[in-house]
C-alpha positions as CSV (number, residue, x, y, z in Angstrom):
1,X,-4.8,2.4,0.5
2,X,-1.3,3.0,8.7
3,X,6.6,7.3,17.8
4,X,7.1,3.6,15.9
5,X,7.3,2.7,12.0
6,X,3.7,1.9,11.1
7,X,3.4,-1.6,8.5
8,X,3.4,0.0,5.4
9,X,7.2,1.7,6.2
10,X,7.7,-1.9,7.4
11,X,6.7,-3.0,4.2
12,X,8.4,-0.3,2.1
13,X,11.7,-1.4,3.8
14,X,11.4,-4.5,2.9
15,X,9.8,-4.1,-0.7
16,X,12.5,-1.8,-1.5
17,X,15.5,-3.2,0.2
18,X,17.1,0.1,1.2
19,X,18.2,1.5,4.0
20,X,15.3,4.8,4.8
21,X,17.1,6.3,7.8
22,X,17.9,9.6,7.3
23,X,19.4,12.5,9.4
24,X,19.1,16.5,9.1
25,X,21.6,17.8,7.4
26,X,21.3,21.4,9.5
27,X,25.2,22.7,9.4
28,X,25.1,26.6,8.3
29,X,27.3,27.5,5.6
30,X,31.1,28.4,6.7
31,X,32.7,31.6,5.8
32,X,35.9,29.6,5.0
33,X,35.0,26.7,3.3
34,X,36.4,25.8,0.1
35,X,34.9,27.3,-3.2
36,X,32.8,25.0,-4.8
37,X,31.9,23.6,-1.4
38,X,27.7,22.6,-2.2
39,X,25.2,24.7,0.0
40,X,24.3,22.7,3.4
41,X,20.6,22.4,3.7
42,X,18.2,20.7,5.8
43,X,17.5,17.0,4.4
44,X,14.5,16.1,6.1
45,X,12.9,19.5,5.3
46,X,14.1,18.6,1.4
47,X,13.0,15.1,1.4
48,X,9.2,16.9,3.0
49,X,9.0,18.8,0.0
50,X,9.7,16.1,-2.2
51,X,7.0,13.7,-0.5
52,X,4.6,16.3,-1.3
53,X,5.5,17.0,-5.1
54,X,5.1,13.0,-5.4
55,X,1.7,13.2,-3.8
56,X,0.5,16.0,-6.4
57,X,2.2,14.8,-8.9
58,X,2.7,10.9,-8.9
59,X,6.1,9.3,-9.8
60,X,6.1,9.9,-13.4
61,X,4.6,13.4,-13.5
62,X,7.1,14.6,-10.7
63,X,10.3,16.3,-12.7
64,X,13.7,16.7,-11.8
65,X,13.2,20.3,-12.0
66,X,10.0,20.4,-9.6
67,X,11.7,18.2,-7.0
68,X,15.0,20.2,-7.1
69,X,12.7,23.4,-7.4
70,X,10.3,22.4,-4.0
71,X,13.5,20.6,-2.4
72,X,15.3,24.6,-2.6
73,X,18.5,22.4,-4.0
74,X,20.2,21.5,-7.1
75,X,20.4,18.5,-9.2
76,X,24.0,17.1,-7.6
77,X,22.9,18.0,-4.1
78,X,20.0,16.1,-5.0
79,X,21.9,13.1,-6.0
80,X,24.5,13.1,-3.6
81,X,21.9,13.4,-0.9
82,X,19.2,11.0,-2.2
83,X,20.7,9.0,-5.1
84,X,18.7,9.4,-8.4
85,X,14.6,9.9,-8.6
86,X,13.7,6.1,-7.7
87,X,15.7,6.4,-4.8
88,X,14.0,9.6,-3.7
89,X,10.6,8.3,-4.6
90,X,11.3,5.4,-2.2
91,X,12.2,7.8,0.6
92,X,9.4,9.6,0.2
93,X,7.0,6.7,0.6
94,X,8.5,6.2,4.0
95,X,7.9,9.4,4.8
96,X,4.3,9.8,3.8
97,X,3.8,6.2,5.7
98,X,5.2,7.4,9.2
99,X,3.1,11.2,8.5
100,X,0.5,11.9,6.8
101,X,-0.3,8.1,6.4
102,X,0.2,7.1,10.0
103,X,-3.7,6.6,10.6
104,X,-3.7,3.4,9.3
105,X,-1.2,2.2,12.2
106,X,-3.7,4.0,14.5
107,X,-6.7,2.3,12.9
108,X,-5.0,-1.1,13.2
109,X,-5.0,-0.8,16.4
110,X,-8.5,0.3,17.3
111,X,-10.4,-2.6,19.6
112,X,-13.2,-3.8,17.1
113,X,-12.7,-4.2,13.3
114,X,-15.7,-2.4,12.4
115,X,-13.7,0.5,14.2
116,X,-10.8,-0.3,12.3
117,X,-12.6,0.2,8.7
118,X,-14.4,3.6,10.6
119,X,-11.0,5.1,11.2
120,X,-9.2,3.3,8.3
121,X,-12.1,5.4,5.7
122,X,-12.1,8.3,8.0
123,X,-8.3,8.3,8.4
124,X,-8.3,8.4,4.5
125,X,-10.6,11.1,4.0
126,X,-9.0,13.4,6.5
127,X,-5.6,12.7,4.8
128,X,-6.7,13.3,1.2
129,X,-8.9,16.5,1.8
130,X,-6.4,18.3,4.6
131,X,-6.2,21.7,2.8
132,X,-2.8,21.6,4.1
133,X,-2.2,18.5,1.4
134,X,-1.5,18.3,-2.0
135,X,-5.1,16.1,-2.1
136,X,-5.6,13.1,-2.7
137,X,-3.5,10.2,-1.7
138,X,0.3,9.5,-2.4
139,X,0.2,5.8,-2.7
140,X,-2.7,6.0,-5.0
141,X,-1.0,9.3,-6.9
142,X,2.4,7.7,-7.0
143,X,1.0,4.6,-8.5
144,X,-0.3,5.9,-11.8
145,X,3.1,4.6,-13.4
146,X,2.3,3.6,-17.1
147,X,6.0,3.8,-18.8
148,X,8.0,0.6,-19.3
149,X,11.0,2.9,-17.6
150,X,8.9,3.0,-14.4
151,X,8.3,-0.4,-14.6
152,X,10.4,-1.4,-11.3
153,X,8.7,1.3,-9.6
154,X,5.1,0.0,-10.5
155,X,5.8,-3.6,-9.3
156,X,7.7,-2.3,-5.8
157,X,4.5,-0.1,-5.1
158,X,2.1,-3.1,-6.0
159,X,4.1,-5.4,-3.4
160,X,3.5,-2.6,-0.5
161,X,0.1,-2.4,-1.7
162,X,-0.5,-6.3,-1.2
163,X,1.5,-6.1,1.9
164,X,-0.9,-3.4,3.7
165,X,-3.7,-5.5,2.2
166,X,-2.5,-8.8,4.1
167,X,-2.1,-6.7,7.4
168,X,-5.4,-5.4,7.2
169,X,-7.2,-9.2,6.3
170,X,-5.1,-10.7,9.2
171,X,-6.3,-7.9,11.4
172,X,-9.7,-9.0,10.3
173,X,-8.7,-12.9,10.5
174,X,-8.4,-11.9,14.5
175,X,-11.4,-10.5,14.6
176,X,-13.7,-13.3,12.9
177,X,-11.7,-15.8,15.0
178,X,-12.3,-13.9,18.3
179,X,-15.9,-13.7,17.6
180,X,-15.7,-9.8,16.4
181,X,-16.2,-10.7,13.2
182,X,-19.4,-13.5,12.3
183,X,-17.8,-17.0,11.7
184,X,-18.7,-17.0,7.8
185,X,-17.4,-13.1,7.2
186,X,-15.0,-13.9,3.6
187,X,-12.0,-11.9,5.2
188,X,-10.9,-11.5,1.9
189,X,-13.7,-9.8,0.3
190,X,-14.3,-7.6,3.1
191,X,-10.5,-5.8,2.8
192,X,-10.9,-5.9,-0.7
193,X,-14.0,-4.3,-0.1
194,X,-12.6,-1.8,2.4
195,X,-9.5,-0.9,0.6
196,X,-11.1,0.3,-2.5
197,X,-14.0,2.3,-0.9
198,X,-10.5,4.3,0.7
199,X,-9.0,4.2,-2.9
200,X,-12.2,5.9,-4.3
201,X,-11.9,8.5,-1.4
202,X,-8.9,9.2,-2.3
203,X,-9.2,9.9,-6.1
204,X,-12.5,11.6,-5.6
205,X,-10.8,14.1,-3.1
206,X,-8.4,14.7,-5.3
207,X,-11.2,15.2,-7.9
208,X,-12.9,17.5,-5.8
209,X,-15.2,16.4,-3.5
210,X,-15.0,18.3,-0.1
211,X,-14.9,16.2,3.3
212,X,-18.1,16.3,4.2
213,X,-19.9,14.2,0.8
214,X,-16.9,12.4,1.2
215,X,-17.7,10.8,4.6
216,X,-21.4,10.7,4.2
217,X,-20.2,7.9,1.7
218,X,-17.8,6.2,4.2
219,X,-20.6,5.7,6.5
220,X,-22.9,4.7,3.9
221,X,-20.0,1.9,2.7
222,X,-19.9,1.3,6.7
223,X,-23.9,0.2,6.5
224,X,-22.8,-2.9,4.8
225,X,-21.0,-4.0,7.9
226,X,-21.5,-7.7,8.3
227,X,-23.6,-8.2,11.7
């Protein structure tokens, strides 16, 4: 639920109308600067650790005092650097999109469809049980947005959802034109299909399920494969 931006950063630029490029912020601390002068810190390092308090967390669940506690900063470094908590979250989807999330871009590109869904459910299962994650999936965690404050937030993820939906149908389009795919395959219904078997994954990682059940059901989902 994809070095060059994969489509779902594509998407989450244009979903959230922002500018995402960032730069380190790596200058050490001078002995003569001015009192008051904030602590210099690394922003990519910062914005890291806030991508992965999002992905444990989700949008609403991650606090002010979490992200400022991971990012090693303070609240007015944080919104100096980053703007407020919206504008962070949105940075941080980029992030996970062109990281840990780059396997759909990978998978997009793979010769056959029925090699795209194999690495698209592999890709996700990898991702979401890494014991180097926080588990699970950040743009399934991050949209578990119920408050009428977070509102904005819910409908901007559900447009990058439907945009990495339309990707992988016209991927599958291709295919069913080319002769990949039978000609009476319903496109539609297969990526619908596809994207909530990686959903499931991804909750049921984050639930507890270790790798290995996990992908003896991703090649039991790939046994349905229209031939």
């Amino acid at each position: 639920m994809y070095h060059s931006v994969d489509f779902l950063s594509q998407a989450a630029k244009a979903v959230f109308n922002t500018d995402m490029t960032s730069s380190a912020i790596t200058s050490s601390p001078s002995q003569t600067r001015p009192l008051g002068r904030p602590r210099a810190f690394n922003r990519e390092q910062a914005l890291d650790a806030a991508m992965r308090v999002f992905w444990k967390s989700g949008y609403e669940g991650a606090s002010l005092t979490e992200l400022t506690s991971a990012m090693g900063i303070n609240r007015p470094s944080l919104y100096a650097a980053f703007g407020d908590k919206a504008a962070l979250f949105r940075e941080a989807v980029e992030r996970y999109g062109v990281g840990p999330g780059r396997y759909v871009r990978r998978a997009l590109g793979q010769p056959t469809a029925r090699l795209v869904a194999e690495t698209l459910l592999r890709g996700a299962v990898a991702n979401a049980t890494d014991a180097a994650n926080p588990g699970g999936c950040l743009w399934v965690q991050g949209a578990l947005v119920t408050s009428p404050e977070s509102a904005p937030i819910r409908a901007e993820l559900a447009a990058l959802r439907a945009r990495g939906i339309a990707q992988i149908r016209a991927r599958f389009d291709r295919a069913r034109t080319d002769g990949d795919l039978p000609a009476t395959t319903d496109t539609e219904a297969l990526t619908l299909y596809l994207i909530s078997m990686m959903n499931g994954l991804s909750v049921q990682a984050a639930g507890g399920f270790s790798r290995d059940q996990l992908l003896r059901a991703a090649d039991l989902a790939l046994t349905h494969w229209p031939t």
